[in-house]
N, C-alpha and C positions, 0 to 999 in steps of 0.2 A: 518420311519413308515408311512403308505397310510393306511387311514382310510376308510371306505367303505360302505355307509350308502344305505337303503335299498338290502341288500346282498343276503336276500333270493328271490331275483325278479327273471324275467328272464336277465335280464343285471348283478346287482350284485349277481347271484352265478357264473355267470361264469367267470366275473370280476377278481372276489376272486380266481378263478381256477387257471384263467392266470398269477395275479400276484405272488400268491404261488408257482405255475412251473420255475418261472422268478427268486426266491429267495428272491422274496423284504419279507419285514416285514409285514404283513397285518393285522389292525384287523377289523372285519365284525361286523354293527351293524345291528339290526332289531329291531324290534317292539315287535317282537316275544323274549319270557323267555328263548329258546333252540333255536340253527339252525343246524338240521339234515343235515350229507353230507359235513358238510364244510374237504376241505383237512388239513391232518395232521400240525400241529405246528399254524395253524390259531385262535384267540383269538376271542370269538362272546364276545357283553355288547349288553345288552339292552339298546335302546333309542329310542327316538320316537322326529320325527321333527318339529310336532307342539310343543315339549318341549323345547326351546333350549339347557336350561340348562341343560337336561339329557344329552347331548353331549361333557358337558365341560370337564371330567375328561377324555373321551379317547382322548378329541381333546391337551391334554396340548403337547406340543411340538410333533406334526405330521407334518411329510413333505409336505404330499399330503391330498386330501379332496376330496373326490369322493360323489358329492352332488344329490341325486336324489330328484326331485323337490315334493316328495311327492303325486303324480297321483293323487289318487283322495280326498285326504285329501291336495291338494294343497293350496285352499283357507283358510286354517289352518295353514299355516305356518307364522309365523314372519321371513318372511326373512332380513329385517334390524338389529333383534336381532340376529336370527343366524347366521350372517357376523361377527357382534360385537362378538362371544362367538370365531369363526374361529380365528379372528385376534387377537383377545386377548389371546388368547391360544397360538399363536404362529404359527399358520398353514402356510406351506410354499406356496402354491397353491391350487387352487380348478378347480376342471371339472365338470360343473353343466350338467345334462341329463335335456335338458329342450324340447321343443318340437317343428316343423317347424310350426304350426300354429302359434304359436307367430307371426311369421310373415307372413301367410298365411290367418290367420281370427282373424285381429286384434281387432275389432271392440265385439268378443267373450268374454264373462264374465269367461266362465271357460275354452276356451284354450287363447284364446289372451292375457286378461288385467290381471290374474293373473300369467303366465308364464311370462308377460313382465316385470310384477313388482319384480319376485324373478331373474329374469336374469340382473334387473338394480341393483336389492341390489346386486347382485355378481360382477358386473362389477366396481360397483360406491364402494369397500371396501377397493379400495387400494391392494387388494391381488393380484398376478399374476393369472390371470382367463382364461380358455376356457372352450367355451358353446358346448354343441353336442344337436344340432335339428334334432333327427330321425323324419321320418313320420311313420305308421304304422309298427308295428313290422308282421314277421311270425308267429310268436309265440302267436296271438291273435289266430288266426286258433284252437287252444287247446279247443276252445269254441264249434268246432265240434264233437269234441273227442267221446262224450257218443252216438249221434247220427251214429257216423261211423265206431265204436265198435257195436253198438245190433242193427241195421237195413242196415250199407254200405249207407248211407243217408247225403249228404250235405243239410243243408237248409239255403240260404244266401241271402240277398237283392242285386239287382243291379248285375249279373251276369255277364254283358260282361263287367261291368265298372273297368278299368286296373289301377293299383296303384302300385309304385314303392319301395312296400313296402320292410323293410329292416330284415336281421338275427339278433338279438339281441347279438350272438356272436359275429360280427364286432362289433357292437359296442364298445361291452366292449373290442375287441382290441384295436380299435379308444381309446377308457376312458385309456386301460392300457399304451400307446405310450405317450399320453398328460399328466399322472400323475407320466409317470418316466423320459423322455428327454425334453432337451427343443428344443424350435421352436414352442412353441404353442401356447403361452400366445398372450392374447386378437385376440385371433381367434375363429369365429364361424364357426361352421364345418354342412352344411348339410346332411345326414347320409340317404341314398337310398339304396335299391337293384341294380340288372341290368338294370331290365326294368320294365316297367311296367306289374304287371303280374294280372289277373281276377279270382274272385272267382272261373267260371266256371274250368278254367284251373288251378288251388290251387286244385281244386277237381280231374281233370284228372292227376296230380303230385302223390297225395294220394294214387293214386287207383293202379300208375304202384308202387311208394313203398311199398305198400301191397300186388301187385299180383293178387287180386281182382277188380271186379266193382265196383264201388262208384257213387251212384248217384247222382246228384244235382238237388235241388228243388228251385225255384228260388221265394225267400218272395215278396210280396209286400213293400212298405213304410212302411204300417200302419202296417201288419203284424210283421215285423220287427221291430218296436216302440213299441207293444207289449211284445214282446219278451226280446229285450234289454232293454226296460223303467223299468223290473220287475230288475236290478241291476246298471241301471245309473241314477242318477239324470237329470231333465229335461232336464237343460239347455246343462251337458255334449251328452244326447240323441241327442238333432234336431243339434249340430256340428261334432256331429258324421258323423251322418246319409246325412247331407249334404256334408261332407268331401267323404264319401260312394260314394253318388249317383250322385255329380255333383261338382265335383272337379274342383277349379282350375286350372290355366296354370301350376304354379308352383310347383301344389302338384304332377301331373303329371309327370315332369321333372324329368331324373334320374340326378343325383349329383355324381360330380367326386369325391369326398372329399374323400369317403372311399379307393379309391385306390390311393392317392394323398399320402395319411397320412402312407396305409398298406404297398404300391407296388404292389399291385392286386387288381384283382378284387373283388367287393363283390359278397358273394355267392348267390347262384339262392334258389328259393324257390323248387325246386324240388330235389336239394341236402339236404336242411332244411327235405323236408318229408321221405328222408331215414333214415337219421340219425335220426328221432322221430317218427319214424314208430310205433314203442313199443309203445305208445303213443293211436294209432287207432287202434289197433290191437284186 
């Protein structure tokens, strides 16, 4: 059995998809009472990760443990007791989705020091562990959506600034490869796109999978602080926003890991906007 902990995300629904098709045994937690869409034969429980204990009874004898590091209820987590409930349950492995700032802005309260700290309690439990450090997902873009549904309007900070961001469906291929074969334990896998690709051009992507023009408006800093500070907390805002507008060497860097682990490539962001075209439409 491969447990599946935030399922309704964009990584664990698709997760669940992959492992379902595969035949494994899956069951999908959430936060949430119902998860709408899950595939036939897949078992949802509620649980929630700042609880750990709410995870003990699916966790009793599970193969695998597909750990999402809890986003922005991170600093919420007891990750030395949810180690403790994993291992004492019996869990065979875990694949923590943690994030490449860990190593990228270490010195950060809410991506560095607390990503670091549930990546050692996974490492330091004695369980066979692999870590997956994506950098930005495609699938943040969804944040365009209402804008480029009832106007054809991108509005984004930092427009020519290129990030190597990643499909959240590799991922969760990446997650489904290291929670069913082995060769992976105590490996950390960085998790990229192809290349680097820029808001401006995420917008020109958009527009030929709709067929339409799409325009891009390019925010300022502060405008953009605005905007995102009305659903992030401070301190996740100015690492954003510096992750945005003045990237490191390394966040830059595209990473082989994803074709290492798949045999291909990861997909481009302009493949991503066909396939979720419905989406902006």
């Amino acid at each position: 059995m491969i447990v599946v902990t935030g399922a309704t995300g964009n990584v664990g629904r698709s997760l669940v998809q992959i492992l379902a098709a595969a035949g494994a045994d899956v069951v999908a937690t959430s936060r949430s009472v119902t998860a709408d869409g899950l595939p036939a034969g897949v078992g949802h429980v509620q649980a929630d990760l700042t609880d750990a204990e709410t995870l003990r009874p699916v966790l009793d004898g599970a193969d695998a443990l597909f750990l999402q590091n809890g986003g922005p209820s991170a600093h919420l987590v007891d990750a030395p007791l949810l180690m403790d409930v994993a291992k004492t349950s019996g869990v065979g492995r875990v694949v923590l989705l943690s994030s490449q700032a860990v190593e990228t802005r270490p010195g950060t309260v809410s991506h560095g020091r607390v990503g670091r700290a549930i990546e050692d309690a996974v490492r330091g439990s004695g369980l066979p562990w692999t870590v997956l450090r994506p950098g930005g997902f495609f699938s943040n873009t969804y944040g365009w959506a209402e804008s480029v549904r009832t106007r054809r309007v991108v509005a984004a900070p930092f427009g020519d600034v290129g990030l190597p961001a990643v499909d959240p469906a590799d991922i969760a291929e990446v997650a489904a490869a290291a929670l069913r074969a082995a060769g992976h334990e105590e490996q950390t896998y960085v998790l990229t796109g192809p290349a680097p690709v820029t808001p401006r051009q995420q917008t020109a992507a958009l527009a030929e999978a709709l067929g339409e023009a799409v325009r891009f408006e390019e925010l300022t800093r502060e405008e953009a602080a605005a905007r995102f500070g009305a659903f992030m907390p401070a301190p996740v805002l100015e690492t954003t926003l510096s992750i945005l507008g003045d990237p490191e060497p390394a966040e830059r860097a595209v990473s082989p890991d994803v074709e290492r682990v798949l045999g291909r490539a990861p997909g481009s962001y302009a493949e991503w906007a066909v396939r979720n075209a419905a989406a902006f439409r």
